[in-house]
N, C-alpha and C positions, 0 to 999 in steps of 0.2 A: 504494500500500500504506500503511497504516493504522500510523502509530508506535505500540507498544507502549506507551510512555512518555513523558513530556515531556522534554526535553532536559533535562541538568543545568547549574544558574547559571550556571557557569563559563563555559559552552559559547553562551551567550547575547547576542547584540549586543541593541541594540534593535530590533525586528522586527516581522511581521504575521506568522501563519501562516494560510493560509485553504485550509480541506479540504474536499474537496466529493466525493460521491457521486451516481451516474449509475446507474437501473436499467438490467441487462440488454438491457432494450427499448425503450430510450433514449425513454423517457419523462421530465417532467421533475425536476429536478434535486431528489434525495427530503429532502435532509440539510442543510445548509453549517454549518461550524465557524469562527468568524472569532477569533484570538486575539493579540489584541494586550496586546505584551512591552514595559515602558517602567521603564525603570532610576530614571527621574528625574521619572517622571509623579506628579501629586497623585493621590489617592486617585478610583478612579472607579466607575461603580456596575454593575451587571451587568443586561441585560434578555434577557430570554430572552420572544419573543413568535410562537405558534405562526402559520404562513401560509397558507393554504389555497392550492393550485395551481391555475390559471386554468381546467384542464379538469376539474377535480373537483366533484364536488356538493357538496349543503351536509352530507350525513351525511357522506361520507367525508372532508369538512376538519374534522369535532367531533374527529376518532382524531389522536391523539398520541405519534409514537411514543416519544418516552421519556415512560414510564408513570407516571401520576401527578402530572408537570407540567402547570403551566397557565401560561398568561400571566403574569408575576411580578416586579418589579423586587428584584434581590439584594444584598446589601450586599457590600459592598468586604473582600477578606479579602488575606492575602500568601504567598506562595510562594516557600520561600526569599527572600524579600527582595525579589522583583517583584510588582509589581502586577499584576493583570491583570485586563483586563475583557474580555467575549464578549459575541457576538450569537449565540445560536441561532436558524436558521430552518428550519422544515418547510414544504416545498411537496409533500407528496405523503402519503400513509397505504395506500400498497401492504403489504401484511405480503409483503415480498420475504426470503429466508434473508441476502445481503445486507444488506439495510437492519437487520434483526434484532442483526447482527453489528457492525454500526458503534454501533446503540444501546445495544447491552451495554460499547462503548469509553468513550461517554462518557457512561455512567453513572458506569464508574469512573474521569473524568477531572471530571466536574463538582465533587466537593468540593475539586480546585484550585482552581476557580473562582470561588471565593467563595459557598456556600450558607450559610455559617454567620456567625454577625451575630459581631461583635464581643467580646474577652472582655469589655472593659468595661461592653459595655450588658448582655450576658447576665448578669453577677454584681447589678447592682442590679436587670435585670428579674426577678431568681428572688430576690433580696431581698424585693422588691416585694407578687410574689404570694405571699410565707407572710406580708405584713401588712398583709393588704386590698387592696394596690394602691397604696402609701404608703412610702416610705424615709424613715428617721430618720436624720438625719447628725448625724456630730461635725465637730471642725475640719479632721482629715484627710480625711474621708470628701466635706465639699464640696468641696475640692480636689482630687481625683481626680475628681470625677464631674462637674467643669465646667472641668474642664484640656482645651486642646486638642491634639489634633485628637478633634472628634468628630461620628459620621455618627448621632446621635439629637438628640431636643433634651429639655432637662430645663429645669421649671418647679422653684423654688426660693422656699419663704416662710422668711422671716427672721424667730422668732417669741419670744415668752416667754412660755412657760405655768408658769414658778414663781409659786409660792404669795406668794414675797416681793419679787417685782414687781406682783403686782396690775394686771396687764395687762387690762382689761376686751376689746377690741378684739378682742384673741386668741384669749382664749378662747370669742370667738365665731365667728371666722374657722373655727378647726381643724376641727369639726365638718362644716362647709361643705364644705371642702378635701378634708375625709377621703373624702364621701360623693364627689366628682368623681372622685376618684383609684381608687374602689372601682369606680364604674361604667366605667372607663375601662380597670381592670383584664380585665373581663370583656368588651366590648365587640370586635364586628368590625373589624377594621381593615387599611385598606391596608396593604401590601407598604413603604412609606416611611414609615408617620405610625410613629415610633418614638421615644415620647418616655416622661418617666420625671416623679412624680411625686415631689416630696420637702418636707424642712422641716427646717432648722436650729431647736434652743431655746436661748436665749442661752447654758444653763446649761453647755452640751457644747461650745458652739464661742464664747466672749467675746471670742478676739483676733482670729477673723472678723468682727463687729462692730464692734470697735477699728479694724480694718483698714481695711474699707468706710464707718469714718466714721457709723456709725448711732445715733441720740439717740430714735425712737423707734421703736417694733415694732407692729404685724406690717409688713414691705416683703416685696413679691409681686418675683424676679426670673425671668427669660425668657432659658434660653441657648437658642440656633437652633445648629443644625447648622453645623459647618464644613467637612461634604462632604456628596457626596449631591447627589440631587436638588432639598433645601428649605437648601440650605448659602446663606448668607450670608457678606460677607465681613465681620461686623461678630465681634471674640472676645470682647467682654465681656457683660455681661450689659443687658439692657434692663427697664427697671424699669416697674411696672405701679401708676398713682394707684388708693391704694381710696378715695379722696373722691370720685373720680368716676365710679367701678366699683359697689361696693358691698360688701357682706360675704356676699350671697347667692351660692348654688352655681349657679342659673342665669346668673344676671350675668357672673359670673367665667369660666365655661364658653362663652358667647356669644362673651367677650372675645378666649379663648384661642383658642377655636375658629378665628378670622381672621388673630388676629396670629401665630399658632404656625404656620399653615397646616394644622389637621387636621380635615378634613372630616369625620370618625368621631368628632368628639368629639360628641356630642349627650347631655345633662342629661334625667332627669326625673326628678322629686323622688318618693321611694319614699313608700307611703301609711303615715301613722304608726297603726297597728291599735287598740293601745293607746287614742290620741286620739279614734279617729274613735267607739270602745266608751265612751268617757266622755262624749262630745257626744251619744248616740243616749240612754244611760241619763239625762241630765242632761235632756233633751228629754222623756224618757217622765215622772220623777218630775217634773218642774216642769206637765205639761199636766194630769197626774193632780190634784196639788197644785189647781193652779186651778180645775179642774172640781169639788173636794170645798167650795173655799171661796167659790165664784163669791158664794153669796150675802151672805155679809158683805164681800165688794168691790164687790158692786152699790152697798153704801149708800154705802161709803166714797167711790165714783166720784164720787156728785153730793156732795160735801161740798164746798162754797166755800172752805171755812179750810183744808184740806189742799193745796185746786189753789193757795191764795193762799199756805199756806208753801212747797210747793214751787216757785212760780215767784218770789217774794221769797228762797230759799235761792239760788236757780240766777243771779236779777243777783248778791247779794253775791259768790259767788265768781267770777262772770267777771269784775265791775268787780276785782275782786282780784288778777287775774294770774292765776285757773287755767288757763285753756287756754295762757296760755306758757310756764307748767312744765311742762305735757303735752308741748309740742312741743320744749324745749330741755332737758328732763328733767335741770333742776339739782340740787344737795346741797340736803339738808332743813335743816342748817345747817354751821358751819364754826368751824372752833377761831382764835383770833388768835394771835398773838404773845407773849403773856402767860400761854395754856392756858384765855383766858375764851371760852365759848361764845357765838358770836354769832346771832342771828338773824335780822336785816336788813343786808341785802347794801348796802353805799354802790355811791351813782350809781344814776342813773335807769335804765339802761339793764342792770343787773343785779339780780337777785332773786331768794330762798330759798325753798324749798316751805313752809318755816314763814312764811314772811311772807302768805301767800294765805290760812291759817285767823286771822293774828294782824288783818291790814287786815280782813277780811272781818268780824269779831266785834266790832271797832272800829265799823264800820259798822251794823252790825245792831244794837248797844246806843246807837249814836246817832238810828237809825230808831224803834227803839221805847220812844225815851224821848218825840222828838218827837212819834207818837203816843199815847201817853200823856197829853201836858202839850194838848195839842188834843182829845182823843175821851173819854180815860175820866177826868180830872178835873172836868171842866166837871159831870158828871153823878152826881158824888159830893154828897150833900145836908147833910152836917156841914159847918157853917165852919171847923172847925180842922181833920177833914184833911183837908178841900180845899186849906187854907195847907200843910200839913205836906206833902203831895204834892206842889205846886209847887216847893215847897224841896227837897225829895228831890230829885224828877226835874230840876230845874231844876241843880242841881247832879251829877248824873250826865252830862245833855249837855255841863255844862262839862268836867268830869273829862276825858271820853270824848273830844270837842274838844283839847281839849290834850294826852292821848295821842297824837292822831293829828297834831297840827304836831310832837309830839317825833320821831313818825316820818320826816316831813318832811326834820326838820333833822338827824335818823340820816343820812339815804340823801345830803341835799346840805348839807353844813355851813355853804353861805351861804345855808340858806332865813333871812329877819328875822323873822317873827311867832311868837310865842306868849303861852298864854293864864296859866301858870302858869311 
């Protein structure tokens, strides 16, 4: 006979109880209840996974009889103060008045049994979902939500998005972040991938910062579960390099993906409509454009003095350093110690975005002075300003010359040569 009820606390040693049901026609065994009672036991998880019975077909193992379940792993809940975890097994789907009868018992015993997740996770998961899939924490709020014990796991960026931090880094991360945390909202997921997406901004939590010791922002950390099936025995947090990650949402998501253990997290970056409408229109008027002017760019094409400035433009600035301010995308310049504005970076091995137009023009007035004093003087036919030319220009390559050792001796102040 079938308890009404579960025992009360009191009345509880630590125990197994294991209930099992036998159809009338002793067929086999339709039900089993396995419920193990552990005063002192850690947190443990709940699997409830349907069995088919060795003589039964395959439609008749699809029926379940308690309705509605499927295959599931549950999270860990408490009962008066016991833990308890179960095995449900069906080996049979007879719709017997029996079997009907024991399933209507633990229907109403199964939310002892843990169906319902935790308060903690459920308060920041319904957090979550009224803000995209994203928790904003203060100081209390990261302490509660990576205090242990706990059966999810929650990703935590450590960030600064004030205005008077001037966080560049950041404010490129968040964006990224959001969009992971959005799709992840919405997303299928196993029965265990139970994790929570968040972010601390210095501005709400600074003695968290102070605490953990932090100098600079954004730091990615990683709590894992401390029960469960994805529990680890590590309680602090594990900390994620974005030097060698990236700032991108697939990157990050890839990352996560493995080290978090959650198979369901899968990225794809949503189509920016907006963009792809600007790229389509900029495509249509630029082809139109050309088609109207094709003819005055025919001529222009075979012009030799255009191909020869544009390829005499494109050495001066690569000899200049452009493509390394592309790739190390420095200040254009920099204020000293005094408030005087500088424009050449010292040391060889550093250099200002203004330095690439200032060398570059240095260069190009020393080219064409040189030709100058070689091609269009010679064929000047007045004697004096063939001289006055010489002098001019001859004096401009010095000038320009000695501009360019002053730069020299800017950048290494033991260059020895100069002209002035």
């Amino acid at each position: 006979m079938l308890p009404s009820r579960l025992p009360p606390r009191a009345r509880l040693p630590d125990c197994k109880i294991k209930l099992l049901c036998i159809t009338p026609e002793d067929d086999d065994v339709c039900l089993e209840l396995e419920l193990a009672l552990d005063r002192n036991a850690a947190a443990n998880s709940v699997h409830v996974r349907p069995q088919p019975p060795p003589k039964a077909g395959a439609s008749v193992a699809r029926k379940w009889l308690l309705k509605g379940l499927s295959e599931r792993s549950l999270r860990k809940d408490e009962f008066n103060g016991w833990v308890c975890a179960a095995k449900l097994t069906s080996s049979s789907a007879v719709h017997h008045p029996h079997i009907m009868l024991i399933s209507a018992w633990l229907l109403s015993a199964l939310p002892t049994l843990a169906l319902a997740a935790s308060a903690k996770y459920d308060k920041y998961r319904s957090i979550a979902q009224r803000n995209g899939g994203l928790v904003s924490l203060d100081a209390a709020g990261y302490d509660e939500l990576t205090a242990a014990p706990r059966d999810y796991s929650v990703s935590v960026v450590l960030t600064a998005l004030g205005e008077a931090v001037k966080c560049g880094p950041c404010k490129i991360l968040q964006p990224e972040y959001a969009q992971i945390a959005k799709q992840w909202s919405s997303a299928k997921k196993n029965d265990d991938e139970e994790h929570i997406f968040a972010y601390l901004d210095f501005e709400k939590g600074p003695e968290i910062f102070q605490r953990l010791g932090l100098q600079t922002a954004p730091t990615f950390q990683l709590f894992m579960p401390t029960e469960g099936p994805r529990a680890t025995p590590k309680l602090g947090a594990e900390k994620i390099d974005f030097g060698r990650m990236g700032f991108q949402a697939d990157a990050i998501a890839n990352h996560l993906r493995g080290l978090a253990k959650l198979p369901s997290l899968q990225y794809s970056r949503p189509v920016d409509k907006a963009q792809v409408a600007k790229n389509v229109f900029s495509t249509v008027v630029g082809a139109l454009t050309i088609w109207r002017l094709f003819p005055y760019i025919k001529v222009a094409l075979v012009q030799r003095y255009i191909w020869a400035f544009l390829a005499i433009s494109t050495i001066l600035l690569m000899n200049s350093g452009y493509m390394w301010c592309q790739i190390r995308k420095p200040q254009y310049a920099q204020v000293g110690h005094g408030g005087a504005v500088s424009y050449i970076a010292g040391g060889y091995q550093n250099q200002l975005g203004a330095e690439v137009y200032i060398v570059s023009a240095i260069y190009g007035i020393l080219g064409f002075s040189v030709y100058t004093l070689a091609y269009t003087v010679p064929k000047l036919r007045d004697p004096v300003r063939q001289r006055l030319a010489i002098y001019v220009w001859t004096g401009v390559l010095l000038a320009m010359a000695s501009v360019l050792f002053r730069v020299f001796h800017t950048k290494q102040p033991g260059y020895p040569f100069r002209i002035f």
